[in-house]
C-alpha positions as CSV (number, residue, x, y, z in Angstrom):
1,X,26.9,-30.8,9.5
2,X,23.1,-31.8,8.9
3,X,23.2,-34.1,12.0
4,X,25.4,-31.3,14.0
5,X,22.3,-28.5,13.7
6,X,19.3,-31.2,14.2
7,X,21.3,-31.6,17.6
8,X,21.6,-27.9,18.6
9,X,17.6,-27.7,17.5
10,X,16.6,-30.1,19.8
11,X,18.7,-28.4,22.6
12,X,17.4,-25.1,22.1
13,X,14.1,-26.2,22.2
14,X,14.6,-29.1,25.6
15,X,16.2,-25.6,26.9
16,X,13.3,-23.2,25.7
17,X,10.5,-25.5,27.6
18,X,11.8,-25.0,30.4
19,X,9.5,-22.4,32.1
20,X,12.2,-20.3,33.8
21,X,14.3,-20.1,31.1
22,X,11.4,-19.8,28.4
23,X,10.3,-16.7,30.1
24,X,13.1,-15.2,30.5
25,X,14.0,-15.6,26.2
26,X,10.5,-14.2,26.0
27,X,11.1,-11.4,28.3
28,X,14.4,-10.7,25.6
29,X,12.5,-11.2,22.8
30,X,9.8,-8.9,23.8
31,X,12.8,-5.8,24.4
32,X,13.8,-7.1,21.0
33,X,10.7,-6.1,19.6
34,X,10.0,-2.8,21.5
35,X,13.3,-1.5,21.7
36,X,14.2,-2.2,17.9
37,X,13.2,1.5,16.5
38,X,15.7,4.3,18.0
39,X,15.9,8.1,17.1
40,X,18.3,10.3,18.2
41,X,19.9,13.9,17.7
42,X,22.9,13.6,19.8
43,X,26.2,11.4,20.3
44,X,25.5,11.1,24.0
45,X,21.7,9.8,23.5
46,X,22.8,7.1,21.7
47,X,25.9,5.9,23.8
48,X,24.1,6.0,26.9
49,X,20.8,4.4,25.5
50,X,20.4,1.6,27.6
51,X,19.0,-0.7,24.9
52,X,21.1,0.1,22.0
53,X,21.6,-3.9,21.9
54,X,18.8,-4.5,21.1
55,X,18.6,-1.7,18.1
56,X,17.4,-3.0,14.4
57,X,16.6,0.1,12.7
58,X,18.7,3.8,13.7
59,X,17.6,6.9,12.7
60,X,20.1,10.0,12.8
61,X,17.4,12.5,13.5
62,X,17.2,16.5,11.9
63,X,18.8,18.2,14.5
64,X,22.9,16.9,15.2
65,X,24.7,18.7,13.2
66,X,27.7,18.7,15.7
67,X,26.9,14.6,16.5
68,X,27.3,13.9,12.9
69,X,30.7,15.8,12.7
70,X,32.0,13.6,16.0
71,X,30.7,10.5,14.0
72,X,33.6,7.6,14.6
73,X,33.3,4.1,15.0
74,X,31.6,2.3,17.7
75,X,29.5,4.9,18.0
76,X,26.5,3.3,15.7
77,X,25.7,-0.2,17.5
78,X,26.2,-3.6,15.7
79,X,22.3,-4.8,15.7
80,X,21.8,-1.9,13.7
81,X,20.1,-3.3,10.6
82,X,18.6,-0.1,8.6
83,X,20.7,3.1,9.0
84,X,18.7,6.4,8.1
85,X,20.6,9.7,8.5
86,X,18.6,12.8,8.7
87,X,18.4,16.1,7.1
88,X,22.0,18.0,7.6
89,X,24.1,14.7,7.5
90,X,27.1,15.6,5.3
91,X,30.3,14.1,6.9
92,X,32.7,12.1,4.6
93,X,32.4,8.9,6.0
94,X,35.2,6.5,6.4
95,X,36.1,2.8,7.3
96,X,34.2,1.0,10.5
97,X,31.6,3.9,11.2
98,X,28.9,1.6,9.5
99,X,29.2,-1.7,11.3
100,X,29.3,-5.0,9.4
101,X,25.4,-6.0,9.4
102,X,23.5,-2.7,8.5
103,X,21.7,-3.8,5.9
104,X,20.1,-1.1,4.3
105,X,21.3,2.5,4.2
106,X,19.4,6.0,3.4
107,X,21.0,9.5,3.0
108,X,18.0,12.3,3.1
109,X,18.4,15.7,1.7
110,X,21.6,17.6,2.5
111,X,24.3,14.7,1.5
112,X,27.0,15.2,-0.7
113,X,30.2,13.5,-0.2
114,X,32.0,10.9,-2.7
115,X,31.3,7.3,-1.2
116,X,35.4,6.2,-1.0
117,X,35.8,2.4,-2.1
118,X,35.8,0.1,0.6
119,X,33.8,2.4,3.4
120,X,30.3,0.4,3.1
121,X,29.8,-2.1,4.8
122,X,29.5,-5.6,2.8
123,X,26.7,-6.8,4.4
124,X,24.4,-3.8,2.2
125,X,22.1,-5.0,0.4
126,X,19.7,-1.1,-0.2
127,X,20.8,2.1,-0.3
128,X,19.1,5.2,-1.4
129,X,20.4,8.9,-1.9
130,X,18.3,12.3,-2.0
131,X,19.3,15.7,-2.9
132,X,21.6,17.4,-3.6
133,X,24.3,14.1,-4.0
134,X,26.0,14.3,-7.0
135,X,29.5,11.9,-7.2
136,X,30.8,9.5,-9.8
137,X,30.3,6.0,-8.2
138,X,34.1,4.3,-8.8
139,X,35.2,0.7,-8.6
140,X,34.0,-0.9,-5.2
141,X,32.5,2.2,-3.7
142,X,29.3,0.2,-3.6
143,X,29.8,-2.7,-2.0
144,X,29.6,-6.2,-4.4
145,X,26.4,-7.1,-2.6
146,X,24.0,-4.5,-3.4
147,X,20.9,-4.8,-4.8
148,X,18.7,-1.9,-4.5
149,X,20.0,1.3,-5.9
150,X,17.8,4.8,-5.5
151,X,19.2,8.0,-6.4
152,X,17.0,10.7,-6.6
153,X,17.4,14.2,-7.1
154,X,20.3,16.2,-8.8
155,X,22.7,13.0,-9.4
156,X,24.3,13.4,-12.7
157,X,27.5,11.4,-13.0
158,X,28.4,8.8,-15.7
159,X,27.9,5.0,-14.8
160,X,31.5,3.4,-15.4
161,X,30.9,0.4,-17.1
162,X,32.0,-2.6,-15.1
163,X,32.5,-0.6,-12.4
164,X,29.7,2.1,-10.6
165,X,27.2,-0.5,-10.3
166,X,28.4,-3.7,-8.6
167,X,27.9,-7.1,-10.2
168,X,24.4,-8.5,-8.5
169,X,22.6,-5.3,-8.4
170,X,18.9,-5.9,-9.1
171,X,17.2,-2.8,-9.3
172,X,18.4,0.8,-10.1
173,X,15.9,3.6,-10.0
174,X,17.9,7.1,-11.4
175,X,16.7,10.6,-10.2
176,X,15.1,13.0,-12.2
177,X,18.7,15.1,-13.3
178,X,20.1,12.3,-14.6
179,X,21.1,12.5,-18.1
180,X,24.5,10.6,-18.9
181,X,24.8,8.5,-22.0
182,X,24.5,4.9,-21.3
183,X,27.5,2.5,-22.6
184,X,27.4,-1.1,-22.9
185,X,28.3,-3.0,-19.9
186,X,26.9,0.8,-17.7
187,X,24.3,-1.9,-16.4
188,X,25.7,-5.2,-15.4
189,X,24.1,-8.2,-16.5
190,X,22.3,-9.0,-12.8
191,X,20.0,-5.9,-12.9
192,X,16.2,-6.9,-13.4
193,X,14.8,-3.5,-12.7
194,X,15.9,0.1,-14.6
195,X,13.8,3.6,-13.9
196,X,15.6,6.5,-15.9
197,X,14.4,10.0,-14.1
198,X,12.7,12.7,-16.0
199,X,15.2,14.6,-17.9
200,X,16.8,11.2,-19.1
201,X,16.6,11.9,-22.9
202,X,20.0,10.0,-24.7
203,X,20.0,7.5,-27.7
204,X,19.6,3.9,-26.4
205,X,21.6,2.1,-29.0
206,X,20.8,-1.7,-30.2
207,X,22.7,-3.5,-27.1
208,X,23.3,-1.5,-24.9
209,X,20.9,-2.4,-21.7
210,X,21.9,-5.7,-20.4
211,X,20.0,-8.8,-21.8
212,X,18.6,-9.3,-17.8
213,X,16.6,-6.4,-17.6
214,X,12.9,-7.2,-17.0
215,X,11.1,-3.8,-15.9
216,X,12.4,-0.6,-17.8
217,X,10.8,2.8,-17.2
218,X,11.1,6.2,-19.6
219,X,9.6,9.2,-18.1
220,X,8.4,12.5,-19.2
221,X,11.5,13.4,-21.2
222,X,12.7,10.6,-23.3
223,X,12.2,11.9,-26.8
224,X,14.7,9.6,-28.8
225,X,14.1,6.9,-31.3
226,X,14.0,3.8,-30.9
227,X,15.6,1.0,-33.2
228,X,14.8,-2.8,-33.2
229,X,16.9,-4.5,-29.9
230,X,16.8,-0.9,-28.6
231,X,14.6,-2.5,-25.8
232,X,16.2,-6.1,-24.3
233,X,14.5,-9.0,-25.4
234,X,14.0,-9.8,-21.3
235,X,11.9,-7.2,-21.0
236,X,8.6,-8.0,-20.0
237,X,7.1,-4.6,-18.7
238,X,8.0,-1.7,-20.3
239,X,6.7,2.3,-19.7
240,X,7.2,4.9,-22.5
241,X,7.5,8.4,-21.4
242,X,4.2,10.5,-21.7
243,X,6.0,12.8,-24.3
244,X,7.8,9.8,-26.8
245,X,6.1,11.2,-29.9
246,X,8.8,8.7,-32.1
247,X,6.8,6.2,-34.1
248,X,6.7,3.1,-33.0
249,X,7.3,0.8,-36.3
250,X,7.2,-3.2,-35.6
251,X,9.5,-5.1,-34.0
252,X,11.0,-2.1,-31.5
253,X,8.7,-3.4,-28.3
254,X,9.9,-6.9,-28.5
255,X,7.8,-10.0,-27.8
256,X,8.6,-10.7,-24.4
257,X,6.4,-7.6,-23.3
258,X,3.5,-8.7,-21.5
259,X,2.6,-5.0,-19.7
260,X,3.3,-1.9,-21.6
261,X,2.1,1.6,-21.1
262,X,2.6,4.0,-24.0
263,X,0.9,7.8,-23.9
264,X,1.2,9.2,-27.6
265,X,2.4,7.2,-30.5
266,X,0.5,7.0,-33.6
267,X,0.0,2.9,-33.9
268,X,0.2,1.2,-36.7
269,X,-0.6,-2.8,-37.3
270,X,2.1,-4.5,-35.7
271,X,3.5,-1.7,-33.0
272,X,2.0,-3.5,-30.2
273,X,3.4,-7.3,-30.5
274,X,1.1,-10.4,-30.0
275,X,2.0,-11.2,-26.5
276,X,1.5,-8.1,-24.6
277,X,-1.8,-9.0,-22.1
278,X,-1.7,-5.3,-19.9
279,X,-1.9,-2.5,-22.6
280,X,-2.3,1.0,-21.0
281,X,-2.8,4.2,-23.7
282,X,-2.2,7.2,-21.9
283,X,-3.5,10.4,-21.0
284,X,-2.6,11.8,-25.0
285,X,-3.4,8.9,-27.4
286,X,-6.4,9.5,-28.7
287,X,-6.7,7.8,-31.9
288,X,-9.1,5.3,-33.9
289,X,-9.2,1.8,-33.1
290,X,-8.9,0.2,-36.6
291,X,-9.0,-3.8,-36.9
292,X,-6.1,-5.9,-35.1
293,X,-4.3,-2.7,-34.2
294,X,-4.8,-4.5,-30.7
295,X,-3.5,-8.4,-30.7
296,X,-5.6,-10.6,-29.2
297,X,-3.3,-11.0,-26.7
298,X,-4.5,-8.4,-24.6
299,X,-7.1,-9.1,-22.0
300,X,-6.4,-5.4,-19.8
301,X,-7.2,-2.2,-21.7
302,X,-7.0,1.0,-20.3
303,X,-7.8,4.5,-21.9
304,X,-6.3,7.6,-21.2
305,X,-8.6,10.6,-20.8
306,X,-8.0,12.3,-23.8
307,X,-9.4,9.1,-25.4
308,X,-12.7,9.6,-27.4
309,X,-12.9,7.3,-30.1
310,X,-15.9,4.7,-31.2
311,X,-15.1,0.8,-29.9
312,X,-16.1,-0.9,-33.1
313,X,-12.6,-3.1,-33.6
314,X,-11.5,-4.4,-29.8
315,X,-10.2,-7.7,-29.8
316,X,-12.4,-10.8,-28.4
317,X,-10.1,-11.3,-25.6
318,X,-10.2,-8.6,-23.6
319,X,-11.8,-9.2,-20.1
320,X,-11.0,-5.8,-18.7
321,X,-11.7,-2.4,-19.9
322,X,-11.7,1.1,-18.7
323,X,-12.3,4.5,-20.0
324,X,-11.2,7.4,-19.4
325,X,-12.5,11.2,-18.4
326,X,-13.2,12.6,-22.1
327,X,-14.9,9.2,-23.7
328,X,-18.4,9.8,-24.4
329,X,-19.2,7.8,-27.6
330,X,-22.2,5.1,-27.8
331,X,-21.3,1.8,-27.2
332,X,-21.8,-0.4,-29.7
333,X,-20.3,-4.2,-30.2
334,X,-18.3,-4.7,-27.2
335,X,-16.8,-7.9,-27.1
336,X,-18.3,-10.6,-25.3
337,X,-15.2,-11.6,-23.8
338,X,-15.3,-8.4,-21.2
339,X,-16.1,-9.3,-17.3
340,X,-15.1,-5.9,-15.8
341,X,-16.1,-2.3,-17.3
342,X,-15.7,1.1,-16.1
343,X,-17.0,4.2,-17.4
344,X,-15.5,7.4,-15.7
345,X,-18.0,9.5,-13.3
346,X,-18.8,11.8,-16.1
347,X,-20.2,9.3,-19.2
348,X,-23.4,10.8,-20.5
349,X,-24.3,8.8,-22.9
350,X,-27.7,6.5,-22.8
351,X,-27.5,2.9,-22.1
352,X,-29.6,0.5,-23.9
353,X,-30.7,-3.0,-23.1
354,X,-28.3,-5.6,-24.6
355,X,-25.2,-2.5,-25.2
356,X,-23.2,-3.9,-22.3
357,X,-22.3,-7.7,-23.0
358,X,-24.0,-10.1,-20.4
359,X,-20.3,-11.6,-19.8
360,X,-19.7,-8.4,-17.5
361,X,-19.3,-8.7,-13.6
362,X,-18.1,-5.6,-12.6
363,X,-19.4,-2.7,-13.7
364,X,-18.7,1.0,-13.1
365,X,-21.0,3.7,-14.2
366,X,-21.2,7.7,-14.0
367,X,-24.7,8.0,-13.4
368,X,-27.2,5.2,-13.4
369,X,-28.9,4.6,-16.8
370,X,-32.6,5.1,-16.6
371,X,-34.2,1.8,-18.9
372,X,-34.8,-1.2,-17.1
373,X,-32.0,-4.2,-17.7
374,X,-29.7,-1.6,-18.8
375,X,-27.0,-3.6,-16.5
376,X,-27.2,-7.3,-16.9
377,X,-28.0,-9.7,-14.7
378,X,-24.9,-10.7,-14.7
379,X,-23.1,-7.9,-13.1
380,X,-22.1,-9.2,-9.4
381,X,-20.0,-5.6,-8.4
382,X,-21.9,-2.7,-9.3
383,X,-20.6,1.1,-8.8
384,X,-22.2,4.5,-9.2
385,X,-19.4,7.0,-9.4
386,X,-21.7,10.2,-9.6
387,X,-19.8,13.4,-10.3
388,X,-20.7,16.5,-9.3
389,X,-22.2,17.5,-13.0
390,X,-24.5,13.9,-12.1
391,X,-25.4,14.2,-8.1
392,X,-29.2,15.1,-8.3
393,X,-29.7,12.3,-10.8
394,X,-32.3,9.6,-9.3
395,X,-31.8,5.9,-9.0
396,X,-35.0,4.2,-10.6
397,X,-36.4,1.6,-8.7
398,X,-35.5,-2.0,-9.8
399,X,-32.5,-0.5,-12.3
400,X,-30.1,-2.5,-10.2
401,X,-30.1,-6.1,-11.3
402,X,-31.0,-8.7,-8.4
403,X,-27.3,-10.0,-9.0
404,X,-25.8,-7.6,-8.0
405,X,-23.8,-8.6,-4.3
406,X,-21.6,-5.7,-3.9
407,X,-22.8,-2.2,-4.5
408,X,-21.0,1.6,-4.3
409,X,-22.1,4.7,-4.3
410,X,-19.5,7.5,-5.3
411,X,-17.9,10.5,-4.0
412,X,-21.2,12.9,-4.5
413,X,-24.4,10.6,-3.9
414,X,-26.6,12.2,-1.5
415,X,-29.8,10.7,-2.1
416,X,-32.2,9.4,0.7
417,X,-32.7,6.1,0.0
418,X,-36.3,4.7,-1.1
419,X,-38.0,1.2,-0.9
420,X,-36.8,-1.4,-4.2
421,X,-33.2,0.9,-5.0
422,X,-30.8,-1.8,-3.0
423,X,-31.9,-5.3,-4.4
424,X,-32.2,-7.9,-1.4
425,X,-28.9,-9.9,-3.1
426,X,-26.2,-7.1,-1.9
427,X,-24.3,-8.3,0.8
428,X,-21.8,-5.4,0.7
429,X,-22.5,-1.6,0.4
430,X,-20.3,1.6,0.3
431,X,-21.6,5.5,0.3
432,X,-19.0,7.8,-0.8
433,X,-17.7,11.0,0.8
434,X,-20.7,13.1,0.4
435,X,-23.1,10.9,1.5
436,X,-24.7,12.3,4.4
437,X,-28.6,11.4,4.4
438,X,-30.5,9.6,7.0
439,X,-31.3,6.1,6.9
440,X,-34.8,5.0,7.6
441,X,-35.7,2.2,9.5
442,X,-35.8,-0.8,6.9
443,X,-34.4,0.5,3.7
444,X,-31.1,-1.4,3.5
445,X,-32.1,-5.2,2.9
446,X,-31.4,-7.4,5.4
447,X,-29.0,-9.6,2.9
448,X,-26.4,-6.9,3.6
449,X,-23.6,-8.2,6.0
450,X,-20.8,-5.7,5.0
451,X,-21.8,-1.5,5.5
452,X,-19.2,2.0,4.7
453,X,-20.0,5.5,5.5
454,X,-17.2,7.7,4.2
455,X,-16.4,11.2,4.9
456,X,-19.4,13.1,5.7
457,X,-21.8,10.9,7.3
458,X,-23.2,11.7,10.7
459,X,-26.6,11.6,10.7
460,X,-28.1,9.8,13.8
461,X,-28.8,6.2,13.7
462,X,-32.2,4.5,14.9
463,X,-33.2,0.8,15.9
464,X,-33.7,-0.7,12.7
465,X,-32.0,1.4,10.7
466,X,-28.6,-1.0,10.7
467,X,-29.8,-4.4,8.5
468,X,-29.7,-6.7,11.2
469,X,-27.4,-9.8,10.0
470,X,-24.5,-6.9,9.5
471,X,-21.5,-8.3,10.7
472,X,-19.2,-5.6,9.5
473,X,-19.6,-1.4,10.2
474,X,-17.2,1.2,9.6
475,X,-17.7,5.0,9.9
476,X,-15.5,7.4,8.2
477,X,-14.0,11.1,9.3
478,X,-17.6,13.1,10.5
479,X,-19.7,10.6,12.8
480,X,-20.0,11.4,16.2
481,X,-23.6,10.6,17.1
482,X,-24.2,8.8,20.6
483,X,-24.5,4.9,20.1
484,X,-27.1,3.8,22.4
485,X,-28.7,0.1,23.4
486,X,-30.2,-1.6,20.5
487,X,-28.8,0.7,17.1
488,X,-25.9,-2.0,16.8
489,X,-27.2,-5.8,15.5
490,X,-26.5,-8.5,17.7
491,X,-24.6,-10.1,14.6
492,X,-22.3,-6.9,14.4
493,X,-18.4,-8.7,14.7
494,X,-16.3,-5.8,13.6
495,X,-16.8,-1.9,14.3
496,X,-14.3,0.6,13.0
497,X,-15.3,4.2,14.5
498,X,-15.0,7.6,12.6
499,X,-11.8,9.6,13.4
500,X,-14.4,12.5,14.7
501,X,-16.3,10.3,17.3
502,X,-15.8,10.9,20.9
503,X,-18.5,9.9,23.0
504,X,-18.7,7.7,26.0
505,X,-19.8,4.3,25.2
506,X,-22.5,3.3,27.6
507,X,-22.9,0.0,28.5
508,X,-24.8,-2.8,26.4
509,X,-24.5,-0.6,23.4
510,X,-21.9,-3.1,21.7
511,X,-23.1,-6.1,21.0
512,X,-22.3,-9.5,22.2
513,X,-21.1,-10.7,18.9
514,X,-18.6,-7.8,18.4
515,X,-15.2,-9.2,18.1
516,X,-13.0,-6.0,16.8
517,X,-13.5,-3.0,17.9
518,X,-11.5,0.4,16.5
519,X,-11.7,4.2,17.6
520,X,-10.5,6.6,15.1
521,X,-7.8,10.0,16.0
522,X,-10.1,11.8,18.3
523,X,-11.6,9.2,20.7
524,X,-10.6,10.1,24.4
525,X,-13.2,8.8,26.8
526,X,-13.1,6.4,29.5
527,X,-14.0,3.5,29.1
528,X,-16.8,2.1,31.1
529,X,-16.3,-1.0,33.0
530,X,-18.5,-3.7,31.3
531,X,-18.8,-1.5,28.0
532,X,-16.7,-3.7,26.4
533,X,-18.3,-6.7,25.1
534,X,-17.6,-10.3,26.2
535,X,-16.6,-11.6,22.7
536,X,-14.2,-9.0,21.6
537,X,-10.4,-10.8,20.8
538,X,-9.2,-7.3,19.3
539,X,-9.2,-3.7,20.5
540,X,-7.5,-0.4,18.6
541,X,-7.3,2.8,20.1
542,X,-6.5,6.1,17.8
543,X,-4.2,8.5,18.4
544,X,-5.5,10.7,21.2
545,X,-6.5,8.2,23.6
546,X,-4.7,8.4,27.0
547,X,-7.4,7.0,29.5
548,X,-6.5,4.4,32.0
549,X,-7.7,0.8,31.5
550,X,-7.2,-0.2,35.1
551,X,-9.6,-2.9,36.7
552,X,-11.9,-4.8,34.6
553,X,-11.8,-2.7,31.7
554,X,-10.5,-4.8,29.2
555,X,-12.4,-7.7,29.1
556,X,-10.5,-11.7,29.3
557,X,-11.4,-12.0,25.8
558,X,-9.1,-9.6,24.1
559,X,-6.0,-10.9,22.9
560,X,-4.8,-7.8,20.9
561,X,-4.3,-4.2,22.0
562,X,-3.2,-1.4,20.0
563,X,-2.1,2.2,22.1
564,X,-0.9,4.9,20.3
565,X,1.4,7.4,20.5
566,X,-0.7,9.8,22.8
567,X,-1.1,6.8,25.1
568,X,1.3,7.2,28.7
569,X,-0.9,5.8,31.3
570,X,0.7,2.9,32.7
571,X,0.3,-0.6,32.0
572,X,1.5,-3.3,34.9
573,X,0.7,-6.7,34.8
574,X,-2.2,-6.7,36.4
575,X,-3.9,-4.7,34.2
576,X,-4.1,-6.6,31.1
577,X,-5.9,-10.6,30.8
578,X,-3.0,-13.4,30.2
579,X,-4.9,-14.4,27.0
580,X,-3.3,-11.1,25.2
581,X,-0.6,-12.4,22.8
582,X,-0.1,-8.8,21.2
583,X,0.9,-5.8,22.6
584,X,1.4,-2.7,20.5
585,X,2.8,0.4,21.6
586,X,4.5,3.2,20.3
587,X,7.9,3.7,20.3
588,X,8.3,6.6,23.1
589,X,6.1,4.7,25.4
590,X,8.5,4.2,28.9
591,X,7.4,0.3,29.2
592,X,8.2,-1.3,32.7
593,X,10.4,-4.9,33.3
594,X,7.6,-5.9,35.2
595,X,5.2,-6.0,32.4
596,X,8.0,-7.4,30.0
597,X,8.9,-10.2,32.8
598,X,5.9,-11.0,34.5
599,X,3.7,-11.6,30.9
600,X,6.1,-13.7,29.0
601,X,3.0,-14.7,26.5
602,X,2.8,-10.7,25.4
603,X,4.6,-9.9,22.3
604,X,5.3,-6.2,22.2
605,X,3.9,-5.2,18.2
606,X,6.7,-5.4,15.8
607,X,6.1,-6.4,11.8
608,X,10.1,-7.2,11.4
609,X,10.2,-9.5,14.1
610,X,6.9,-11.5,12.7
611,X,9.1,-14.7,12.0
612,X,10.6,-15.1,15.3
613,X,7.8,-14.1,16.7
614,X,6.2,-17.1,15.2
615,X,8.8,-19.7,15.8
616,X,8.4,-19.1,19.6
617,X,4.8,-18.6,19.6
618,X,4.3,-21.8,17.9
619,X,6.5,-23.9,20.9
């Protein structure tokens, strides 16, 4: 059999090299990829679409009521791979009008009709319910391959043990109504994953949840006790709902919990095993920190906001820590162990030369502390959150560390920037939202190769006020200023507009060196002929451009083109260079055989295609 499929391999292939023929797969294979999305609201549109062979994923849009009460078989095509029906969809469904191949299946709000055994396809391997459904799931009503399970919403019905949930289920995920008792054998032994919804509040006997179960989830309403083998001895992540006020003696988490996430208890030695490494105390807990209350298992530690307590008693092996909105104590003995450590944006307290352990290389602070070598030297990633209560608080010269490489400023800095702030070691900076101050010529060092504006920024931009070995610029939702000859450094290789900016770009104002180039949601300008730079291999347009990129607009360099969905100019072969390998367009875009046929090296965009993409790429 071995020998048998090396012999049709090398067929296909002696066939594929063939140029005629290889175009012509390539010409399928690009309809393949283009034509694999398909929306509809009527029975008609989808009979008569004249590529429903080539559809992957169907959605039954919001509006057919009357198509979804003519639904029969045939009707949904045998490609179909993911099957979505829309808002309204609530027809009992019976034998054959789900193919054999759909793959994954999704009911949206409005369904409500008992699932009779047999009527799902056996190929399923997903489906997902919404509100209002509410049916008891019998014997082989979920077909024996399934492995993803989502109900959401009101469903309420008991799982029948050995019987609701088929044998190699991975992963069920119950909605917020549900509130059945669970039996032994409920949860067969192949499920890995279990997420009880919020009102889920019954007794979880010694037992019951199958031995396979890795990830279990309480929410907000779980209030019962739990008893020792309550919780599998598989588990190894394990949330507690933010209102389980039950104590939590040792031995009821068991060993094998490496991630858990608790928001109240009252701890006592031995609640937390030795072997949990990701210890989250949520939003509630807010009590002292005695000695070995934390094993030294744990190297991630993460406070809730409530938490306010002194650090005098963490254990030495603890690399990451984070605190939360309320904790403003003095820190004092911090184990050397720690390498990342964030404060939120409203700590208030002084920090003191030699208070934050010289192990730490990312560091997070509220406001920046006002001594010198407050922040070691050993700090590499460096953040200045600055809340509102914080944002006329100055930066010091020299207070950050000459280590520092990476360096952001939060949501409300909105300081101009001054000589000896940024040390000449940052190679990456961010401003935050607010941030909306001009930059004078030579401020940012000329080390910095990576530069973000969020939000608010639109000040105009000199010569010299860009570092000029930046090789990476991105502009967030405000900037609209012209870019003119000269702002943008000759090393610039990737440019990311603001979703504001519309202007014309003029010509020589992008660099020679730029290689990506991305307009944001408003950009809607033509594009100059020779604007575009030489060098660039990649080219985005947002969602309002609709321009025509006739002649020698796009330069021979580009080998990837993103329109989207405003876009309807055409696009014939002539337009666009034979080095572009990728083509993406959206969905509604009325795409010609000519440009499918005569560019057999254009692959039109699609992420579920990647692999055979790539095997006939790579021929």
């Amino acid at each position: 059999m071995h020998i048998a499929d090396n012999n049709k391999n090398e067929l296909f292939y002696f066939i594929y090299r063939n140029c005629y023929l290889r175009n012509l797969i390539k010409t399928n294979i690009n309809k393949y990829n283009f034509y694999y999305y398909f929306s509809c609201t009527t029975r008609e549109s989808l009979i008569n679409y004249r590529f429903r062979d080539y559809i992957l994923e169907l959605n039954l849009d919001t509006q057919g009521y009357k198509f979804y009460r003519n639904l029969v078989p045939g009707i949904i095509p045998e490609t179909t791979k993911r099957l979505n029906f829309g808002y309204g969809f609530n027809t009992l469904l019976t034998k054959g009008i789900i193919p054999e191949g759909v793959e994954s299946i999704s009911f949206s709000h409005g369904y409500n009709q008992p699932i009779k055994p047999f009527v799902l396809p056996e190929s399923l391997t997903s489906i997902s319910f919404e509100d209002p459904y509410n049916h008891i799931f019998v014997k082989d009503s979920l077909p024996k391959n399934l492995k993803f399970v989502n109900i959401s919403g009101r469903y309420n019905q008991e799982l029948l043990a050995g019987q609701s949930i088929p044998p190699r289920c991975k992963s069920i995920s119950l909605g917020r109504e549900f509130n059945c008792e669970i039996f032994k054998n409920s949860i067969p032994d192949s499920v890995t994953t279990l997420i009880f919804g919020e009102k889920f509040n019954r007794a979880i006997d010694p037992g019951v949840l199958s031995s396979s179960i890795t990830d279990l989830s309480f929410q907000c309403h779980f209030l019962q006790p739990l008893q020792a083998h309550s919780i599998p001895s598989s588990v190894t992540k394990l949330q507690l709902s933010s209102n389980f006020k039950q104590p939590l003696t040792p031995h009821i988490v068991p060993p094998s919990v490496k991630i858990l996430k608790i928001c109240y208890q009252e701890l006592q030695f031995g609640s937390i095993p030795f072997g949990v490494e990701v210890l989250t105390l949520g939003n509630d807990f807010n009590q002292k920190i005695d000695r070995f209350l934390i094993p030294e298992s744990v190297h991630t530690l993460i406070f809730g906001d409530q938490f306010n307590q002194p650090l005098n008693h963490l254990p030495n092996s603890i690399t990451y820590l984070s605190l939360g909105f309320n904790f403003n104590q003095d820190i004092h003995n911090l184990p050397s162990s720690i390498k990342e450590l964030h404060f939120s944006n409203v700590y208030g307290q002084s920090v003191l030369p030699n208070q934050i352990p010289p192990s730490v290389k990312k560091l997070t602070f509220g406001l920046p502390p006002t001594e010198l070598y407050s922040i070691p030297h050993s700090v590499e990633t460096l953040t200045f959150s600055f809340s509102q209560k914080y944002v006329n608080e100055p930066i010091s010269p020299f207070i950050i560390p000459p280590s520092v490489k990476t360096l952001t400023f939060g949501a409300y800095f909105n300081q101009i920037l001054s000589h000896d702030i940024i040390p000449p070691s940052v190679t990456s900076l961010s401003f935050g939202k607010s941030f909306n101050s001009v930059i004078h010529n030579d401020i940012l060092p000329k080390s910095i190769t990576s530069l973000s504006f969020d939000n608010c920024f639109n000040c105009e931009l000199y010569i010299g006020s860009l570092p000029k070995n930046l090789k990476h610029l991105s502009f967030g939702r405000d900037f609209n200023q012209d870019i003119l000859p000269g702002i943008l450094p000759d090393s610039l290789e990737t440019l990311t507009l603001s979703a504001e900016f519309n202007r014309i770009i003029p010509c020589n104002s992008l660099p020679n060196s730029l290689q990506v180039l991305t307009f944001g949601y408003c950009f809607n300008q033509i594009i100059i002929e020779n604007s575009l730079p030489s060098s660039l291999t990649t080219l985005n347009f947002g969602y309002s451009f609709n321009q025509s990129v006739a002649g020698n607009i796009i330069p021979p360099s580009v080998t990837c083109i993103s329109f989207s969905s405003s876009f309807k100019k055409p696009l014939e072969p002539n337009i666009l260079s034979k080095s572009v390998k990728f083509l993406k367009l959206c969905k509604n875009y009325k795409i010609t055989d000519s440009l499918l046929s005569s560019i057999p090296n254009i692959t039109i965009h699609n992420p579920r295609a990647s692999d055979i993409n790539d095997m006939f790429n790579s021929l």
